[in-house]
C-alpha angles and dihedrals in degrees: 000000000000119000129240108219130198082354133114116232102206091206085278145117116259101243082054091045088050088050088053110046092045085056090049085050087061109040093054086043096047086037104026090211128049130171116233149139108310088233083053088050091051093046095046099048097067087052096060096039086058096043088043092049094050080044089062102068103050106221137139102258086040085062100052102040091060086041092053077051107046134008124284090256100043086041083045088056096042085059109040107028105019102040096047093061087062104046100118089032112091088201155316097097094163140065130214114199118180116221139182111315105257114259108232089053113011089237115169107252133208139188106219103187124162110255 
């Protein structure tokens, strides 16, 4: 069985992780700030750095790799409203801020919003 390195489980199988994890890209994208477990937060954050930072520099291929990746309208918005925010900023386009543990679990929360 292959290993996962550097990576969360989540206690699921890795087509349902990726399906996660590409709703949780555009939630925070159309949103800019979404409440989750603090482990999702930690895992997401690293995702839309990397999609902000290949929004920055409009190109073709740019384009459709964030459009094979998100949908044409959510892509659309990374480009033309997001990116643009972060031109003069080499990284560090997200926030984590820890908040109160859920009640029914217990479960560490965080708040992950675009800077």
């Amino acid at each position: 069985m292959p290993r996962i390195k550097n990576k969360k489980r989540f206690g699921i199988k890795r087509d349902q992780r990726k399906a996660l994890m590409a709703s949780l890209v555009r939630a925070l994208v159309i949103n800019e700030k979404i409440k989750t477990t603090e482990a999702k937060a930690k895992e997401l954050r690293p995702l839309v750095e990397k999609m902000i930072t290949r929004a920055k520099t409009e190109s073709i291929h740019n384009r459709r790799v964030l459009a094979s990746r998100l949908s044409d309208d959510i892509a659309e918005k990374l480009i033309k409203e997001i990116a643009p925010r972060y031109k003069d900023r080499p990284g560090g386009y997200t926030r984590i801020i820890k908040t109160a543990p859920r009640f029914e679990d217990s479960a560490r929360m965080a708040i992950i919003e675009l800077v």
